[in-house]
NUBABA-317741 format. One record per residue (C-alpha): x, y, z; residue in one letter. Coordinates in Angstrom, 2 decimals, padded with zeros to 5 digits, always signed. Example, Ala and Ser with C-alpha at 12.3 -4.5 7.8 and 13.67 -1.06 7.14 Angstrom:
% residues 2
+---------+---------+---------+--------+
:       u :       v :       w : residu :
+---------+---------+---------+--------+
: +012.30 : -004.50 : +007.80 :      A :
: +013.67 : -001.06 : +007.14 :      S :
+---------+---------+---------+--------+
This chain:
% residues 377
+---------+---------+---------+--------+
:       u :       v :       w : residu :
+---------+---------+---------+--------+
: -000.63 : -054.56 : +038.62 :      X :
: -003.73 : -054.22 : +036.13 :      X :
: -007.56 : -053.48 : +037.70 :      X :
: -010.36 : -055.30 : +036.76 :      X :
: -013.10 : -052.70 : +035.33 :      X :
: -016.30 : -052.75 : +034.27 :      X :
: -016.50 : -051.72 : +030.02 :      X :
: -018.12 : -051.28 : +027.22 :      X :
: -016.34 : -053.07 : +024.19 :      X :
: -015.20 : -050.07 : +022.72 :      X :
: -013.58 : -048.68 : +025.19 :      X :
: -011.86 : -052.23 : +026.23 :      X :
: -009.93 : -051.97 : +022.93 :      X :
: -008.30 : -048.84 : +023.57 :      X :
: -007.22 : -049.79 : +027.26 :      X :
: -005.83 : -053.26 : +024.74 :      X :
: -004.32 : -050.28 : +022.40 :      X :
: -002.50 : -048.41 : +025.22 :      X :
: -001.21 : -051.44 : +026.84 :      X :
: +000.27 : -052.59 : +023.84 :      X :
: +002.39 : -049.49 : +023.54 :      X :
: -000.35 : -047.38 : +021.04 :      X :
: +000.41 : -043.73 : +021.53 :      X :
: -001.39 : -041.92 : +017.99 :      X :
: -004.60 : -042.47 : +017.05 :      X :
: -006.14 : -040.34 : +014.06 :      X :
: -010.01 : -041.10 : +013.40 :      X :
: -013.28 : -040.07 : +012.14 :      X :
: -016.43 : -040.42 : +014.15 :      X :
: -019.04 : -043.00 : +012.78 :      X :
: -022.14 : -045.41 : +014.77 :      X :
: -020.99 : -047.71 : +016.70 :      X :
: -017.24 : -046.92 : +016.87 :      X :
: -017.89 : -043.42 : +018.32 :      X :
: -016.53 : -044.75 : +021.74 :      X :
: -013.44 : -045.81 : +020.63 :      X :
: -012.12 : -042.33 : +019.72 :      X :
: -013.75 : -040.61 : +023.04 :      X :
: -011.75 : -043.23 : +024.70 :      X :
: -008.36 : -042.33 : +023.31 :      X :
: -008.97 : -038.70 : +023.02 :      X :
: -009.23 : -039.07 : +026.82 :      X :
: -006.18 : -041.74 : +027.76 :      X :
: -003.75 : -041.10 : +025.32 :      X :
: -002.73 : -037.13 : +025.64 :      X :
: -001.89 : -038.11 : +029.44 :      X :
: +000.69 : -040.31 : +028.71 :      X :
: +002.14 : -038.12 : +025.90 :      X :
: +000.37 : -039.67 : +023.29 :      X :
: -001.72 : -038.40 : +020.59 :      X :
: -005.14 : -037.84 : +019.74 :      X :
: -006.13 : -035.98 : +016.23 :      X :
: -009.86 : -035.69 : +014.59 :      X :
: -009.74 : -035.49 : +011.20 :      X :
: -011.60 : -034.57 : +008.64 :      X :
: -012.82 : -038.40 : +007.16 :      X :
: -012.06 : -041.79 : +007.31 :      X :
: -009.20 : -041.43 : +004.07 :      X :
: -007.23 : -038.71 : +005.99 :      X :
: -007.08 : -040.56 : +009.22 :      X :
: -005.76 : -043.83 : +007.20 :      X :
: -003.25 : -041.77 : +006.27 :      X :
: -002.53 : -040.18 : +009.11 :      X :
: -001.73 : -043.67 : +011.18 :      X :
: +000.24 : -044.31 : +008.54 :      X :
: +002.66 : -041.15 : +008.74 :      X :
: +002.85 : -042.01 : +012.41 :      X :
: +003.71 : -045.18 : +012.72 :      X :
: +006.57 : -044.66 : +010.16 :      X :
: +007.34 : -041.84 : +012.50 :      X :
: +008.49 : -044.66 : +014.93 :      X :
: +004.86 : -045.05 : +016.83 :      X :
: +002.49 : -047.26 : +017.43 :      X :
: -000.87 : -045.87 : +015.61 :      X :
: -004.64 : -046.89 : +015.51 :      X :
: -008.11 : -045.68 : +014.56 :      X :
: -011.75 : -047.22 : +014.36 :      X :
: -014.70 : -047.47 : +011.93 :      X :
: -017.20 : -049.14 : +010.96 :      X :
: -018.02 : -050.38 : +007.47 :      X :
: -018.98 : -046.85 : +005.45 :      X :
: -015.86 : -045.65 : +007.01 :      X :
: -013.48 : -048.50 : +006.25 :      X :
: -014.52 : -048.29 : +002.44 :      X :
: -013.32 : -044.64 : +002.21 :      X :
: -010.17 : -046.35 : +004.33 :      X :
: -009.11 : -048.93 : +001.55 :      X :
: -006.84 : -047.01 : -000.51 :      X :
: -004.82 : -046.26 : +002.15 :      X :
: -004.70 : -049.68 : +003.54 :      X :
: -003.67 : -051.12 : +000.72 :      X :
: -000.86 : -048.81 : +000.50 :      X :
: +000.28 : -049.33 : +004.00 :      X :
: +000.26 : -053.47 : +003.40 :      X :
: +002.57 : -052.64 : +000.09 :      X :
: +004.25 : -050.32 : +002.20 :      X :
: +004.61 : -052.79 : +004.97 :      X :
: +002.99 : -050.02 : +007.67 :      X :
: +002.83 : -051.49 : +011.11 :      X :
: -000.78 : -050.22 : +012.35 :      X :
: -004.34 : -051.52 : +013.84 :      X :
: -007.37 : -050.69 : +012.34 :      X :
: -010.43 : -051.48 : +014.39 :      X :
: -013.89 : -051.96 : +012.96 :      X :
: -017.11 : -052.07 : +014.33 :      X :
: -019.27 : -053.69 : +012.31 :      X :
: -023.08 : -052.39 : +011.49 :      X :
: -025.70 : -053.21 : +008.93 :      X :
: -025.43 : -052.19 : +005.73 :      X :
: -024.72 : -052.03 : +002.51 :      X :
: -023.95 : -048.56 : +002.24 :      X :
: -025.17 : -046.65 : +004.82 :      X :
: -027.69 : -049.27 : +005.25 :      X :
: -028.89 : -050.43 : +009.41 :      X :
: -026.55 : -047.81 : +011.18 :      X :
: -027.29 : -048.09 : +014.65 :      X :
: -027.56 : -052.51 : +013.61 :      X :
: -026.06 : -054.95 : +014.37 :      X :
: -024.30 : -057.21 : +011.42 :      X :
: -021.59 : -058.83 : +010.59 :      X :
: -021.50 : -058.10 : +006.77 :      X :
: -017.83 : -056.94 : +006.43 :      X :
: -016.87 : -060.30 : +006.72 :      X :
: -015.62 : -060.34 : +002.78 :      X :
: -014.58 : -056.34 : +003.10 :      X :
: -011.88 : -056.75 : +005.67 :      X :
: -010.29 : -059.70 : +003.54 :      X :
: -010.70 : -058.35 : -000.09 :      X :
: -011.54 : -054.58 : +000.42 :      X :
: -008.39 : -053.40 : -000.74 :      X :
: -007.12 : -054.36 : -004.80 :      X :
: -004.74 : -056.77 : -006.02 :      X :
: -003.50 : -060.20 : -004.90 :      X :
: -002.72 : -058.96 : -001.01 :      X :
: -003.56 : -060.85 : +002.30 :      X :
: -003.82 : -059.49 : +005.80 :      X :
: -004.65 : -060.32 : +009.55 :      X :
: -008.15 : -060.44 : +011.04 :      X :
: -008.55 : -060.65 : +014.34 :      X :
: -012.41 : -061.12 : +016.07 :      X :
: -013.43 : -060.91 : +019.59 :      X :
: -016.89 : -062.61 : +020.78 :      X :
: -016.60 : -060.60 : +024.75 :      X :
: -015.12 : -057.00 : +026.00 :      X :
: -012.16 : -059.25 : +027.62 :      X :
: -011.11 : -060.50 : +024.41 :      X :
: -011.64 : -056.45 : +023.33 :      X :
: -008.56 : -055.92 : +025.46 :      X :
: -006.80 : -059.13 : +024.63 :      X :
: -007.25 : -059.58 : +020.81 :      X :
: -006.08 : -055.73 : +020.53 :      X :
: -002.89 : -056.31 : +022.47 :      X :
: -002.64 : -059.28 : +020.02 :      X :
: -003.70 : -057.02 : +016.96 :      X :
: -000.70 : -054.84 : +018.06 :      X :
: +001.99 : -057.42 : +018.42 :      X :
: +001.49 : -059.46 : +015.41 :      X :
: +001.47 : -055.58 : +013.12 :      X :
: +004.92 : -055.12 : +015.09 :      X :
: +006.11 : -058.84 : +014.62 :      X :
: +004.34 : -059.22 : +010.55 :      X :
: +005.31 : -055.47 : +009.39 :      X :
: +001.60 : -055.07 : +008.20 :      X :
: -001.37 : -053.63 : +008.75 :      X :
: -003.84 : -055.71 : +011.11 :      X :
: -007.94 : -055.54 : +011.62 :      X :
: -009.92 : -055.93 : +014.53 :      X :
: -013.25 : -056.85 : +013.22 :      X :
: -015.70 : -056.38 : +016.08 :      X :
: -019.68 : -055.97 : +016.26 :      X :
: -022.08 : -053.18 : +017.36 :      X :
: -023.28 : -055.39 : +020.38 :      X :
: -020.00 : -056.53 : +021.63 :      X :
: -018.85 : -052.55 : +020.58 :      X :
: -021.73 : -051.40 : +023.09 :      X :
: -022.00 : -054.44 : +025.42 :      X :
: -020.15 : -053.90 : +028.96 :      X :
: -018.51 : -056.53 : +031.08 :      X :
: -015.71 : -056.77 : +033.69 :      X :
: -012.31 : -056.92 : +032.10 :      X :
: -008.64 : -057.53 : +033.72 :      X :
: -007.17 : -054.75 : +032.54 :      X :
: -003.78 : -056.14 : +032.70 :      X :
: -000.57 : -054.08 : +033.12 :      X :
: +002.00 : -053.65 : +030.20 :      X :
: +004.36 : -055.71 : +032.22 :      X :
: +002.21 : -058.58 : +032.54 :      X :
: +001.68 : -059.26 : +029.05 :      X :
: +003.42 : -060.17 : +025.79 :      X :
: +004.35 : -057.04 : +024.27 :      X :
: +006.04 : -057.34 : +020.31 :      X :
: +008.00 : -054.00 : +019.11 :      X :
: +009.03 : -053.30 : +015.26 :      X :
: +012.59 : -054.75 : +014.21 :      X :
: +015.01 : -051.79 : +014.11 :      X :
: +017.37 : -052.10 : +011.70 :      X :
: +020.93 : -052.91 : +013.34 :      X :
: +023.25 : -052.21 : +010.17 :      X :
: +025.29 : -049.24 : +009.60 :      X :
: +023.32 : -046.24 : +007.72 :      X :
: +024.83 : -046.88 : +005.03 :      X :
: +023.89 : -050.41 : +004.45 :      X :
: +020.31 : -050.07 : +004.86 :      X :
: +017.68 : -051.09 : +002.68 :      X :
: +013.82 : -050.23 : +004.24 :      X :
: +012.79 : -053.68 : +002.45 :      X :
: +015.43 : -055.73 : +002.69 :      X :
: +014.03 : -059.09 : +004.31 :      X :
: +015.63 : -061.09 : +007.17 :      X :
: +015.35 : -064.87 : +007.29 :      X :
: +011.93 : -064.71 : +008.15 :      X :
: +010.50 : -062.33 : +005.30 :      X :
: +010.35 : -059.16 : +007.42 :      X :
: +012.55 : -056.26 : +006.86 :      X :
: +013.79 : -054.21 : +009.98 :      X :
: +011.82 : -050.81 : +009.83 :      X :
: +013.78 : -047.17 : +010.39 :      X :
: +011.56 : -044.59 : +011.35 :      X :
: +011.49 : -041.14 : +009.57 :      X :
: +014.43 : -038.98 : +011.31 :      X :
: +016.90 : -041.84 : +012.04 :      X :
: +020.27 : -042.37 : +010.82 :      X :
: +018.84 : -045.02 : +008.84 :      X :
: +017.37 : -043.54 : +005.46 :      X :
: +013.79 : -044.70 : +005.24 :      X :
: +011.81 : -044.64 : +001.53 :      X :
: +008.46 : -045.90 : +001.91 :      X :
: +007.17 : -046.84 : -001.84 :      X :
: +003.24 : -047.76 : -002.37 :      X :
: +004.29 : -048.63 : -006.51 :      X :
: +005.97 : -052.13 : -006.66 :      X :
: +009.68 : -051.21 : -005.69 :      X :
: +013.24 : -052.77 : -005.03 :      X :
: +014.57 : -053.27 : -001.30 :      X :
: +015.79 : -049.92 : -001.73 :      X :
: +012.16 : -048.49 : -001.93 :      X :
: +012.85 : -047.22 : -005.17 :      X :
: +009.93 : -048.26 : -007.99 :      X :
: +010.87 : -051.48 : -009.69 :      X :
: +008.24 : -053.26 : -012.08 :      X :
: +009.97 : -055.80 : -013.48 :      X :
: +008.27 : -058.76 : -013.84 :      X :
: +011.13 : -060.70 : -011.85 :      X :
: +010.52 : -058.11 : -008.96 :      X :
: +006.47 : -058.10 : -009.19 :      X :
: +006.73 : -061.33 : -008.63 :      X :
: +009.28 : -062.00 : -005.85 :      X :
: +007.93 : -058.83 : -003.78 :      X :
: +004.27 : -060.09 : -004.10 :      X :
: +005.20 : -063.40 : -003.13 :      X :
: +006.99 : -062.48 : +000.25 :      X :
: +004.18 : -060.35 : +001.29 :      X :
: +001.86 : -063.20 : +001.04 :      X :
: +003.96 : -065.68 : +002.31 :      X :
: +005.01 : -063.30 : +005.35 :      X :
: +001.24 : -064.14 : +006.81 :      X :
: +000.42 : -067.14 : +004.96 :      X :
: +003.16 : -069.27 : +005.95 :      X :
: +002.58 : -068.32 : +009.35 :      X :
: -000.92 : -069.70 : +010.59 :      X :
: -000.09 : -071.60 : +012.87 :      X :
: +001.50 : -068.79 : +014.65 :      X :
: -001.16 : -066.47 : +013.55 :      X :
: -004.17 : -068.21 : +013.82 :      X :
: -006.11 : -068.69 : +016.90 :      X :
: -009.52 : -070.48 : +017.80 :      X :
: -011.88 : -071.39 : +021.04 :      X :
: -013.56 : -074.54 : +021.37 :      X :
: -016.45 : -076.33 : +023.09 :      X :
: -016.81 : -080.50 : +023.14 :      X :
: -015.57 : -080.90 : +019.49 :      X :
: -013.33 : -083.61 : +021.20 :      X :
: -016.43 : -086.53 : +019.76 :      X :
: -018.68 : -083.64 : +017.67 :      X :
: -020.21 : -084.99 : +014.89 :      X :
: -021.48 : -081.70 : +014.18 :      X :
: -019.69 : -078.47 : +014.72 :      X :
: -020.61 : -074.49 : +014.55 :      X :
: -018.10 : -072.79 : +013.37 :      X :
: -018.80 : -068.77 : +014.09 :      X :
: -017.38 : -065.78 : +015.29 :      X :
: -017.70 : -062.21 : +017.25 :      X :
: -020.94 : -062.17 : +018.81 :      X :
: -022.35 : -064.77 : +017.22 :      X :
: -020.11 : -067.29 : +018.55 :      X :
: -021.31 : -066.90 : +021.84 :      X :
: -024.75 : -067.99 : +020.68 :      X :
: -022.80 : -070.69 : +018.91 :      X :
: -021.70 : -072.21 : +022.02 :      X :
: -024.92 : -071.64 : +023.88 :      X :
: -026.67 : -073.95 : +021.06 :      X :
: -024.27 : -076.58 : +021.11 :      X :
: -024.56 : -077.01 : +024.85 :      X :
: -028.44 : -077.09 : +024.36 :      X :
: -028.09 : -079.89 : +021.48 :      X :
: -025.93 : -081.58 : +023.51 :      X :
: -029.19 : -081.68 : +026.24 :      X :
: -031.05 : -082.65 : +023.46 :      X :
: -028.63 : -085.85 : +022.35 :      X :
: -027.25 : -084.33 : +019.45 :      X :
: -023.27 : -084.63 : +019.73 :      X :
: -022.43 : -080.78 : +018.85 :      X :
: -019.41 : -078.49 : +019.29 :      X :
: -018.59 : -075.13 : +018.28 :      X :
: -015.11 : -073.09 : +017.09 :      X :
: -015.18 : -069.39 : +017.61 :      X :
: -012.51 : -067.95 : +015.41 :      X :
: -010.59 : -065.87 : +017.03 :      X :
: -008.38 : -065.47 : +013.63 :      X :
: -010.49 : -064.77 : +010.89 :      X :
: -008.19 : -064.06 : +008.54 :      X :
: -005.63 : -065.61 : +007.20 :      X :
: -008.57 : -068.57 : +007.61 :      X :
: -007.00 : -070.86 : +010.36 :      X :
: -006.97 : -073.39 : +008.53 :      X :
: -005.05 : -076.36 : +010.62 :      X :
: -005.85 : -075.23 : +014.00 :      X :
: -009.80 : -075.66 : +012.82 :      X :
: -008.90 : -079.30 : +011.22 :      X :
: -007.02 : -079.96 : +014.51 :      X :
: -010.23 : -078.85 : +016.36 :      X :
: -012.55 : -081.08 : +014.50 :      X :
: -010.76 : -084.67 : +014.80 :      X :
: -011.83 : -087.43 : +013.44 :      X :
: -015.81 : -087.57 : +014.25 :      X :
: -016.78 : -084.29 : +012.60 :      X :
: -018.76 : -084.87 : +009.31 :      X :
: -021.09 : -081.61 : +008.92 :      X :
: -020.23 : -078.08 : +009.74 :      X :
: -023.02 : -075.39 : +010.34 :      X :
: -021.49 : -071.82 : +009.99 :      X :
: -023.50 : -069.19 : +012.48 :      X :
: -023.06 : -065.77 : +010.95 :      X :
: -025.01 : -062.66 : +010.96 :      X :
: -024.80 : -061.91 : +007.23 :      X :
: -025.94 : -063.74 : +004.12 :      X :
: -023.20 : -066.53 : +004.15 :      X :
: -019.77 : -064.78 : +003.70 :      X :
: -017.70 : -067.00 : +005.98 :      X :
: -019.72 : -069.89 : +004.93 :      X :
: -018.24 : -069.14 : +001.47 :      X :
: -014.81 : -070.14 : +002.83 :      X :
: -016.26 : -072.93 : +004.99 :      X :
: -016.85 : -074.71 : +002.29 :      X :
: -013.76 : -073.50 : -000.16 :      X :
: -011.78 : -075.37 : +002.59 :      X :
: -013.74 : -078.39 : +003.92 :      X :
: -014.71 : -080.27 : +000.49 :      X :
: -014.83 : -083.20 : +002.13 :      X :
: -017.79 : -082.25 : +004.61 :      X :
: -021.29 : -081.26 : +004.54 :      X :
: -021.65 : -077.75 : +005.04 :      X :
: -024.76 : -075.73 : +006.32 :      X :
: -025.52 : -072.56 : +006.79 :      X :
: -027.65 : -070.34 : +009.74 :      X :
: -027.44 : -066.25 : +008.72 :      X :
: -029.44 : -063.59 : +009.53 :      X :
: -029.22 : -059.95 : +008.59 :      X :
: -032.16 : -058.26 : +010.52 :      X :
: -030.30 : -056.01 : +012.41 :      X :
: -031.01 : -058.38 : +015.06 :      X :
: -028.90 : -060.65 : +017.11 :      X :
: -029.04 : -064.43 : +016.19 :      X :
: -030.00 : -065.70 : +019.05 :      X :
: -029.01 : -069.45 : +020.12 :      X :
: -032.90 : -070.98 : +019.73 :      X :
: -032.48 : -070.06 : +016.32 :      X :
: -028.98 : -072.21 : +015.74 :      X :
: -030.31 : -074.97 : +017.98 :      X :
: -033.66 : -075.13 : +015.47 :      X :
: -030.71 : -074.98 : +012.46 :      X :
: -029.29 : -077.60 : +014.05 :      X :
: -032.17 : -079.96 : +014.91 :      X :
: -033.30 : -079.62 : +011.28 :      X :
: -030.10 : -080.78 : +009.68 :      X :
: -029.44 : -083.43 : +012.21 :      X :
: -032.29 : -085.33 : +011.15 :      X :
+---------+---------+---------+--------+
């Protein structure tokens, strides 16, 4: 049976991480994701897992990656200085198709900019920090519970997708502390790697199924594994021929992007007759909600969508969300309009404004309630 405990956000996503099966965890320390490798430097070596500092954010990239091609289940944590110096790396690991989590804790900048403040500035970074025509999952919690839960879920969908996934937090829901139910392994959904089933012989480490994923061998099995960052054949071997750039860069995108409804998740409050609706995420979303129910109060006829997905954008489940009253959107972020960017790439058809703030403060609800007032008028 799981315990309900009392944590700080950090530490919720490695109790997520271990529950889903995470046993490696290579990392750097850097403000406000400090917690997150205490945490597993304290639960992971007692259940024969591993915990290794290293020397910056590049080498512990790498060092997830060796691991989880070594057959386990491998995480670290940054924040935004730290997962620039990651992005080489990560982009090798999504050509490489490297099951791991990356979790980042996002802080002020640019550069070394507010580091001990809050933002939510890496909005753009997780999406497009690595080069080339790639995609990737993004996965946002707005409370410690979801810490736990959207970690799990960060786990299972790198098993299920082959691929690298995010989890984009904040430095106040990385520092805040709530009661979570810590649930036991065997009461939740837990998603391992396909292993490949044909002989030896036959195997080819990219080699799709039906569904676009190929099976994954780890390192030291029967089953010869060549892992190949350079555009390459199913054998792993390099292959640039324009036939193969084309059809391998294709299935990698359409491996996530074909899958959003599976992928994509949102929470919702009153958009059932919303004729206005925030549309926000991590920490901000909770002020998102709080303002809607105060416009509501005040007669305006306001919802709000917390993303849960942020990336690939979840697209249908939002349109679903937003029915048929919806004419203006209002997107809550703590940055200088990065989400509102794809807001509006998306939803030609609707008015789209914007409430941002990059203090190194909060936005608070009073301030998307004024937002709101103002372009309700």
């Amino acid at each position: 049976m799981g315990k309900v405990k009392f944590l700080q956000g950090n530490h919720a996503c490695v109790e997520g991480a271990v529950a889903a099966g995470a046993r490696f965890y290579a990392g750097y320390p850097i403000t406000p994701s400090s917690e997150v490798a205490q945490a597993a430097s304290d639960k992971l070596p007692p259940l024969g897992g591993y915990y290794v500092q290293m020397e910056d954010e590049i080498a512990s990239m790498a060092a997830i990656v060796g691991s989880s091609l070594s057959g386990l289940k491998s995480f670290t944590a940054t924040s935004g200085p730290g997962l620039s110096l990651m992005q080489e790396n990560l982009g090798m690991a999504i050509m490489g198709e490297v099951p791991c989590v990356i979790i980042d804790v996002a802080r002020g900048g640019p550069s070394t900019g507010l580091a001990t403040k809050q933002a939510q500035g890496d909005v753009m970074q997780t999406r497009w920090g690595t080069h080339g025509d790639h995609t990737i999952i993004v996965v946002t919690p707005a409370s410690v519970q979801e810490c736990f839960d959207l970690t799990v879920r960060a786990f299972n969908l790198s098993e299920k997708y082959r691929t690298p996934v995010i989890v984009l937090t904040d430095k106040t829901i990385g520092h805040l502390r709530e009661k979570v139910d810590v649930r036991d392994p065997s009461e939740i959904e837990i998603i391992d790697r396909k292993r490949p089933t044909c002989p030896p012989g036959d195997y080819k480490p990219y080699r799709a199924d039906a569904d676009g994923i190929p099976p994954l061998a780890a390192y030291g099995d029967k089953h010869l594994l060549r892992i190949n960052s350079s555009m390459h054949g199913e054998e792993g071997f390099i292959n640039q021929s324009p036939q193969n750039a084309t059809a391998l860069s294709k299935r990698l995108y359409d491996k996530i992007e074909n899958n959003v409804a599976d992928i994509g998740r949102i929470k919702t409050f009153q958009t059932e007759d919303a004729e206005i609706v925030i549309i926000s995420f991590g920490i901000s979303a909770r002020s998102a909600f709080r303002s809607a129910a105060l416009a509501r109060q005040a007669g305006i006829k306001a919802g709000a969508i917390q993303l849960q997905t942020l990336w690939p954008f979840p697209r249908p489940q939002v349109q679903e969300a937003l029915g048929n009253s919806c004419r203006r959107l209002l997107v809550a972020e703590m940055n200088m309009g990065q989400l509102a960017l794809e807001v509006e790439r998306v939803f030609t058809d609707m008015e789209v404004y914007r409430v941002n703030k990059w203090s190194g403060e909060d936005l608070l609800p009073r301030e998307i309630l004024d937002r709101l007032k103002e372009v309700s008028e």
